[in-house]
DOPADREN-324462 format. One line per 4 residues: number of its first residue (from 1); for each residue x, y, z of C-alpha. Coordinates in pm, whole numbers, padded with zeros to 5 digits. Layout:
BEGIN
NUM	X:Y:Z | ...
end
This chain:
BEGIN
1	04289:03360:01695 | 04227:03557:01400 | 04367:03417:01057 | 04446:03573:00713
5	04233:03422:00413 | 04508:03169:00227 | 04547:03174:-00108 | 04645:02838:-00132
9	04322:02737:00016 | 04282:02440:00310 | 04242:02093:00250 | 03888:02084:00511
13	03694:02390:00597 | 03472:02343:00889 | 03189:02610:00977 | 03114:02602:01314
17	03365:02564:01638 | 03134:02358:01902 | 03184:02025:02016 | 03089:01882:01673
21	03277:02054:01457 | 03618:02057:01733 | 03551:01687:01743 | 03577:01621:01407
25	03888:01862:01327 | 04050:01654:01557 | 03954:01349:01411 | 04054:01471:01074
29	04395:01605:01191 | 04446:01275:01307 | 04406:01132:00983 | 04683:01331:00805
33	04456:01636:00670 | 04457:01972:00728 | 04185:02173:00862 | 04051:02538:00972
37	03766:02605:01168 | 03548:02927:01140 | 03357:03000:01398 | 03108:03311:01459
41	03188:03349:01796 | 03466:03179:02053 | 03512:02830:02028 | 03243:02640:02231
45	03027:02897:02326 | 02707:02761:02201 | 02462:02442:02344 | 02705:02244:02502
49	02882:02501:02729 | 02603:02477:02981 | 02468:02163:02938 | 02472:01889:03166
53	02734:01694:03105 | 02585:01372:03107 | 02708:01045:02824 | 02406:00932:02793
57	02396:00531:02604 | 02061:00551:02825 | 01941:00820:02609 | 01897:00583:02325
61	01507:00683:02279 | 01396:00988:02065 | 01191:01284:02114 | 00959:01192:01846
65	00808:00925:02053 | 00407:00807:02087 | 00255:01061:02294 | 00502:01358:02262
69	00258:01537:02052 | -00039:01494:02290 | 00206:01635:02599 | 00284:01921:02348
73	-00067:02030:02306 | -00112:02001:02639 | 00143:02220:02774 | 00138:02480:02539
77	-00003:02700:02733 | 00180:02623:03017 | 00523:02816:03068 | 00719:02625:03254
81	00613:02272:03103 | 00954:02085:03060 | 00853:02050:02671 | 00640:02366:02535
85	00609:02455:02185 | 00581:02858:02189 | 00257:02962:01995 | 00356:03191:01742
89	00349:03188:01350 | 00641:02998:01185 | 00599:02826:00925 | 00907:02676:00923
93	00807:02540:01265 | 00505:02365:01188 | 00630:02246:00879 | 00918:02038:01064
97	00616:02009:01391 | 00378:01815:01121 | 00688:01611:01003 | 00805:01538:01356
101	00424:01395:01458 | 00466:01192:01204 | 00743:00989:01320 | 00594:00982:01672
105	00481:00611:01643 | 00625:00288:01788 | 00815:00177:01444 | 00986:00495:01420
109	01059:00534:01789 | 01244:00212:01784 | 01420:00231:01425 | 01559:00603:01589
113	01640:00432:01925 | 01866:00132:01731 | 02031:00422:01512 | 02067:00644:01846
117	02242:00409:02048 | 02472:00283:01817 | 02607:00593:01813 | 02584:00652:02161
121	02737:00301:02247 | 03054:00383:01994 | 03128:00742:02175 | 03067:00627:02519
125	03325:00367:02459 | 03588:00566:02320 | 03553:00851:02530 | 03832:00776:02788
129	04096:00701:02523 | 04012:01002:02367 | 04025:01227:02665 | 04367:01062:02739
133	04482:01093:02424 | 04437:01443:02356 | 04530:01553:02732 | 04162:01713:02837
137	04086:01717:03176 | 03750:01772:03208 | 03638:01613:03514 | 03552:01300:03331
141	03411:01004:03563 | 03226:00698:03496 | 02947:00764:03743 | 02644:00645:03574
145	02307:00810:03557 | 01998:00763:03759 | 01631:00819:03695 | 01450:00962:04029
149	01073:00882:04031 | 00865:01027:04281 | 00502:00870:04046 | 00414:00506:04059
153	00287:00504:03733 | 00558:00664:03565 | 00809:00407:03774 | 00624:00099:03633
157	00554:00238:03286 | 00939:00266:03241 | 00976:-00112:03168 | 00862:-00060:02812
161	01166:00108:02706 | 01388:-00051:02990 | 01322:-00390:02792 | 01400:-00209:02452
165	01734:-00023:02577 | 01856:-00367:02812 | 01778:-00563:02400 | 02030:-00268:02270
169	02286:-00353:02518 | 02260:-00108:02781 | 02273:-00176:03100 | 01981:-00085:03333
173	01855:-00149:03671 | 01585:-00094:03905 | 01533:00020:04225 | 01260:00035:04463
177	01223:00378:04615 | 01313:00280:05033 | 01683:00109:04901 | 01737:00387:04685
181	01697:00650:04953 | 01923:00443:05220 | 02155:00528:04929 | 02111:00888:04881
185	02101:01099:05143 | 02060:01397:04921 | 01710:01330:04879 | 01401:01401:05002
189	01119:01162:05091 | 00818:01056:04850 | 01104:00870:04585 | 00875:00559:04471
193	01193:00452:04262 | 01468:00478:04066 | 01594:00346:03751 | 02013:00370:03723
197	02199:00343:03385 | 02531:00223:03515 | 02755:00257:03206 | 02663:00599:03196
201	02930:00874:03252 | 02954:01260:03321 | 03226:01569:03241 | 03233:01924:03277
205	03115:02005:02908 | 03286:02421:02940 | 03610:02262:03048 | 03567:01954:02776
209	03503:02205:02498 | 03822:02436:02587 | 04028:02131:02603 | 03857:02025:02245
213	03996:02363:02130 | 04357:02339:02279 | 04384:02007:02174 | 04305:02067:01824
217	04519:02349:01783 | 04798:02149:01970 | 04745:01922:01661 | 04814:02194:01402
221	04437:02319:01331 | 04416:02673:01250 | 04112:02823:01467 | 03951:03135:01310
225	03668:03303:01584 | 03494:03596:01550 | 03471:03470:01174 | 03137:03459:01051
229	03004:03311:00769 | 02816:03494:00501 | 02756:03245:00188 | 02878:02902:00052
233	02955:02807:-00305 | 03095:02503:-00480 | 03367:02512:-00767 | 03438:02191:-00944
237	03712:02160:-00725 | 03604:02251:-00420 | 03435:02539:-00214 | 03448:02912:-00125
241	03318:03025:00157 | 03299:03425:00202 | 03343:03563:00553 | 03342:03904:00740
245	03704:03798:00782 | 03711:03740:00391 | 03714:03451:00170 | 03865:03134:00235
249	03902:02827:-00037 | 03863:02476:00058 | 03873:02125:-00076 | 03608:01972:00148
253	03390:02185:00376 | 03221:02061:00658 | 02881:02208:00805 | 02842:02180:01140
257	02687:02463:01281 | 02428:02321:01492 | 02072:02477:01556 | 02183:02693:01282
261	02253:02528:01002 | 01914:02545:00856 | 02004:02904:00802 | 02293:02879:00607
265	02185:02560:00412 | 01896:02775:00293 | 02132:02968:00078 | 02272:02623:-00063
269	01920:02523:-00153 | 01959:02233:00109 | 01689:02149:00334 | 01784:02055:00688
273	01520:01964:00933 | 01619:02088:01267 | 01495:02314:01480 | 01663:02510:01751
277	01592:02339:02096 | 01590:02580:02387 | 01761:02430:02673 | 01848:02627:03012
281	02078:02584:03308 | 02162:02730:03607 | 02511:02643:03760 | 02631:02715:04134
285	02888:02612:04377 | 02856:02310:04567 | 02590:02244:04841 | 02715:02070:05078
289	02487:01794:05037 | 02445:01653:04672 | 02393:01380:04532 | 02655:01083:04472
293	02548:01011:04101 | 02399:01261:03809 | 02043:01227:03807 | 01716:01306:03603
297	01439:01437:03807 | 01184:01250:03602 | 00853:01395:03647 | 01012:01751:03606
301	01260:01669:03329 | 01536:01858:03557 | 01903:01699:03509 | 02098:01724:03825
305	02497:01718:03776 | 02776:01750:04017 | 03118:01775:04000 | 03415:01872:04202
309	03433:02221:04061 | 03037:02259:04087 | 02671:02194:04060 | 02411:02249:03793
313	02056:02181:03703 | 01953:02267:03361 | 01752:02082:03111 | 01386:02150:02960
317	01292:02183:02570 | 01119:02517:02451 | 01081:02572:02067 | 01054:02938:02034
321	01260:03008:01733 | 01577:03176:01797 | 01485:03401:02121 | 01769:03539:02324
325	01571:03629:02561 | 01680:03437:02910 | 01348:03298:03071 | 01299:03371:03408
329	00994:03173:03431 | 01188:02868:03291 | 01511:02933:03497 | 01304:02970:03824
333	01118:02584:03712 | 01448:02460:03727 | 01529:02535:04135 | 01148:02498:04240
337	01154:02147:04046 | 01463:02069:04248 | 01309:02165:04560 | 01032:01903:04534
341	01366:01652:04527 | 01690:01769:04671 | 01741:01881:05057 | 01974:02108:04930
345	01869:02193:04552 | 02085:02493:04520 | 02445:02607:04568 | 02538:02888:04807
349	02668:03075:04520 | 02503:03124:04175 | 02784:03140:03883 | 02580:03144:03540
353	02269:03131:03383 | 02248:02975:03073 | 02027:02914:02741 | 02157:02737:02460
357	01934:02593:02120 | 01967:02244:02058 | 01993:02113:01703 | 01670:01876:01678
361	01628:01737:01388 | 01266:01592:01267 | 01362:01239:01371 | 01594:01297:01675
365	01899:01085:01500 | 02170:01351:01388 | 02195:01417:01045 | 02582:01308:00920
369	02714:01259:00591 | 02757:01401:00252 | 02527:01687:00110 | 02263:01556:-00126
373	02378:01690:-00449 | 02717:01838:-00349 | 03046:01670:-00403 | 03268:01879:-00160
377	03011:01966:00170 | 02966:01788:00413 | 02685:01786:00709 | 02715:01748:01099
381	02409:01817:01260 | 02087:01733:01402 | 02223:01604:01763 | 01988:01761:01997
385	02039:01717:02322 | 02329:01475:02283 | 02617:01664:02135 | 02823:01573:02414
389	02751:01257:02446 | 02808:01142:02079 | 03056:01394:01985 | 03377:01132:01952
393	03199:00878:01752 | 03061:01216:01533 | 03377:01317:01515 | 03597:00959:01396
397	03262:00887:01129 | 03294:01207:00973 | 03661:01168:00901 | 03613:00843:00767
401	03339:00989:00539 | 03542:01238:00410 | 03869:01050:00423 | 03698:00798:00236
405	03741:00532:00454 | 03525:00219:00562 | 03327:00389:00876 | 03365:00235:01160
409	02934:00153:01185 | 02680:00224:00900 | 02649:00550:00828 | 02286:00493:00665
413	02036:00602:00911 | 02219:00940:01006 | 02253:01020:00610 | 02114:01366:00505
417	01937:01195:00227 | 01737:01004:00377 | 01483:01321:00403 | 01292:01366:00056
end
């Protein structure tokens, strides 16, 4: 819907209408305030309308982990690598690139993974309530997630992090590669192994993010699409934000406009660390074979997902700015990868092709709280590839922030000032 400016102004402004920013409108309606979201284009059409689907506690490790930096070298040259860094100059890249190296040690990989999967842990867990709640139907099932190995050395040298993720809480087991096939039928031969993350889940992340928007307009949220936003100011009061729809007055405003909220920061004289994540997918109708849970083809980094509406495979991480550019090499990785696994690794019907950028922040834990040096904004960002999956627990902490509220877990390690 379109909305007139008020010029009473809104009690909470939030730029941005993805899963983030729905989440937390909803959260916030449900604590008494009111709320309009702007968005620049329709409500969830950016990173998590073709994702995968996948809530992910499993996910608990980041990015920035020891080694990443040595794979990125090494596949930089190498198109369809699951995780390429485009050469190019951007400074802004290499800036956040030097920062991100940085963290990738053991201490920081394991403080990121403890403030990852708390968050993970709290959204998994209130994910069917919510769902239920708000009346989404979204395909939601509690199928777990499995790891398919088809190297021996990758298969053992999982037991690192298995041992740091079973220490968090999550639930993992292993599987030697001959019992794991008598189980799936959709594979081929050559599986050494597979590790499965049984408290795991999967949705249909289009239909979740329509139902996001129905939902929180059910609630009394005022939508605006097709409403972008052109600058930011605070008043002692509260903020204005000037649109191409015109200017709207707020008393909070809340940020949460993903890979791009760099850009718009910028003009706040904030400094955000993320940057945009290309992810791809490919989604078809159902083969007739497929596999019975979601899986992650490991040596490719290729996410498998079924459900009873359809079949994708999509994953991969390419930093090359914001390109629009769909890439065919990329999008073709994604069925030969599945090949190597699958019988049947494509539907008999292809329905979309898909790119979306990922907000990944320096340190791979999303970046939630109050703007340093700002009493009225508000920051939601930073998720990478885990929107999704931590979107409910995103959304209830960032109307407890604002509400002023005790949180329900420490907000600490995803506060924006934590970055100097």
């Amino acid at each position: 819907m379109n909305a007139t400016p008020s010029n009473i102004g809104d009690d909470v402004l939030i730029v941005g209408g993805g899963v983030i920013g729905l989440a937390s409108g909803i959260a916030l309606l449900q604590a008494g305030r009111g709320v309009r979201v702007l968005e620049a284009g329709s409500a969830g059409c950016g990173s998590s309308h073709g994702n995968c689907g996948t809530i992910t506690p499993s996910h608990a490790a980041p990015l920035a982990a020891p080694g990443t930096i040595a794979k990125a070298l090494r596949w930089m040259l190498t198109p369809d690598a699951p995780f390429r860094v485009s050469p190019r100059l951007d400074p802004a890249l290499w800036r956040w690139m030097a920062g991100f190296a940085m963290r990738c040690n053991r201490r920081d990989w394991l403080h990121a993974m403890r403030a990852r999967s708390t968050i993970l842990e709290a959204s998994r867990a209130a994910f069917p309530d919510w769902l239920a709640t708000l009346g989404i139907d979204c395909e939601f099932e509690a199928s777990g997630v499995d790891y398919v190995y088809r190297d021996r050395a990758d298969f053992e040298a999982f037991e690192d992090e298995a041992q740091q993720l079973r220490a968090l809480g999550v639930a993992v087991e292993r599987i030697e590669g001959d019992a794991y096939l008598r189980q799936e039928p959709a594979l081929r031969e050559g599986v050494v192994g597979a590790i499965r993350f049984p408290g795991d889940a999967r949705l249909r992340p289009d239909r979740y993010v329509a139902g996001l928007a129905r939902a929180f307009r059910a609630l009394g949220g005022e939508l605006v699409e097709h409403c972008e936003v052109l600058g930011v100011e605070e008043t002692g009061d509260g903020v204005v934000v000037q649109t191409g729809q015109g200017t709207f007055n707020g008393r909070d405003l809340l940020l949460a406009t993903g890979a791009w909220s760099p850009l718009l920061a910028r003009s706040l004289r904030l400094r955000v660390p993320v940057q945009p994540g290309k992810g791809y997918s490919i989604t078809y109708s159902r083969p007739s074979i497929v596999p019975r849970n979601p899986m992650v083809l490991h040596e490719r980094s290729v996410c498998v997902t079924v459900w009873d509406s359809g079949f994708r495979l999509g994953s991969t991480m390419e930093f090359s700015g914001y390109d629009r550019s769909l890439n065919r090499v990329r999008l073709d990785a994604l069925e030969r990868s599945a090949r190597e696994y699958l019988h049947e690794p494509v539907g008999p019907v292809r329905e979309e092709e898909w790119f979306g950028w990922r907000p990944v922040s320096i340190d791979d834990v999303p970046i939630l709280g109050p703007a340093p040096g700002y009493r009225h904004l508000w920051l939601a960002t930073g998720h990478g590839m885990l929107g999704v999956s931590m979107s409910v627990a995103t959304g209830q902490l960032m109307s407890d922030l604002i509400c002023g509220r005790a949180p329900r877990f420490d907000p600490a390690p995803y506060a924006p000032a934590r970055f100097p």
